[in-house]
C-alpha positions in Angstrom: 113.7 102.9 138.6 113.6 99.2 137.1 111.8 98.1 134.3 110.6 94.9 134.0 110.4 92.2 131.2 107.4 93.9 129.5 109.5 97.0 128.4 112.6 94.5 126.9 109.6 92.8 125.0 108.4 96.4 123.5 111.8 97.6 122.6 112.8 93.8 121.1 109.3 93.9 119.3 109.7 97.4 117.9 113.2 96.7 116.8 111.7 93.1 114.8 109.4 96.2 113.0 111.6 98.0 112.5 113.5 95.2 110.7 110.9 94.1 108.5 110.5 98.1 107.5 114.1 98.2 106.4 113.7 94.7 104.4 110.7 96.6 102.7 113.3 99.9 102.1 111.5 102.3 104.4 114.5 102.4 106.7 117.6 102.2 106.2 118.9 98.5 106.0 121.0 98.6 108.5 118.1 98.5 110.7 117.1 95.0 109.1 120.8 93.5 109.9 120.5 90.6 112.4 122.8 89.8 115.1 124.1 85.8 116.4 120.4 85.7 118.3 118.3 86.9 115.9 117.3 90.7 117.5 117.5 93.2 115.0 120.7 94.7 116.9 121.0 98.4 115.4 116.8 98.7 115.8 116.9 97.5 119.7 120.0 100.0 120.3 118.7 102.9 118.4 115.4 102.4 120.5 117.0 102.2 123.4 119.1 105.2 122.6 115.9 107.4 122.2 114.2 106.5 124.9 116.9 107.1 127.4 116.6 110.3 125.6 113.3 110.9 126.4 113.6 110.1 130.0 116.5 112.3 130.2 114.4 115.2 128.2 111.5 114.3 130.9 113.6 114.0 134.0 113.4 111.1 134.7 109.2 111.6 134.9 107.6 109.0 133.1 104.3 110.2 134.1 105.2 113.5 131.6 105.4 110.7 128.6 102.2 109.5 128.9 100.9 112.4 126.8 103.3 111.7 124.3 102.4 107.9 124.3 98.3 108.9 124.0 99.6 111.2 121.3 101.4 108.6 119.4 98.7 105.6 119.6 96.6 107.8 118.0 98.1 109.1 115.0 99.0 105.6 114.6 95.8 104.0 114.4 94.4 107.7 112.4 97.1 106.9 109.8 96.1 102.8 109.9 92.4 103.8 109.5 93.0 106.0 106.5 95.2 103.2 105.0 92.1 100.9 105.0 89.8 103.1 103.6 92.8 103.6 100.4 93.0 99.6 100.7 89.2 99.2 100.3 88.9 101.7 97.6 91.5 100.8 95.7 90.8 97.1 95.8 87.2 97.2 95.4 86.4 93.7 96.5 82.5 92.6 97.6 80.8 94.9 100.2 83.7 97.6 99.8 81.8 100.6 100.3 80.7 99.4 104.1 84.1 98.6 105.0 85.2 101.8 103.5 82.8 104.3 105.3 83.8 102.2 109.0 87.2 103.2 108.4 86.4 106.1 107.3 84.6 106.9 111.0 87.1 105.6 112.4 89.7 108.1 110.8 87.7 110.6 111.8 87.0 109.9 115.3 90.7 109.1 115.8 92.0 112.3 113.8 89.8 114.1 116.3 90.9 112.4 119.4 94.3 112.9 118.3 93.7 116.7 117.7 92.0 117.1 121.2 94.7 115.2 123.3 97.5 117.4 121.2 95.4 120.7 122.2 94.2 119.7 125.7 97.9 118.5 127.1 99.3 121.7 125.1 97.0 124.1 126.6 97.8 122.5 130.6 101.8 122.9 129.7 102.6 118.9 129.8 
């Protein structure tokens, strides 16, 4: 199984977040160290080292993470959506109400496509 240049980029990218999250002391700051060619070293092997977990915990089945992936795009955006409508609300700039309620949809719709993937692939045993 090879992976091509696309799944270095993720790891490298996720690995530069979580850099700037240990800068802003929501990780530890380890995770924010940089090595000689500017990767965030400990992020990009800790990442590594959990996903080789997961394909070791899946067998080697990528096609049994995809649920898990689904499952994780959307409690991110859920959790992004919420954050706007406490943005909005809490900075009360012009038109903030509008901005709010979209937001606020948008929580809701992805709250509830979160709930149905988690319910639907845990019902079929994936």
């Amino acid at each position: 199984m090879a992976y091509g240049p696309e799944a270095i980029l993720v790891v490298l990218v996720a690995a530069g977040t979580a850099g700037l999250l240990a800068r802003a002391n929501f990780l530890p700051h380890t995770f924010g160290l940089r090595a000689d060619r500017q990767v965030h070293r400990y992020g990009a092997v800790v990442l590594a080292l959990l996903a080789a977990a997961l394909l070791v915990a899946a067998k080697g089945n990528t096609q049994a993470l995809v649920p898990l992936f689904a499952v994780g795009v959307f409690v991110g955006f859920t959790l992004s959506q919420f954050g706007m409508v406490k943005h909005w609300s809490t900075e009360r700039g012009r038109g903030w109400t509008s901005r709010a309620i979209i937001n606020g949809v948008g929580a809701v719709l992805t709250a509830a496509t979160t709930i149905i993937e988690l319910i639907s692939k845990f019902t079929e045993g994936a």
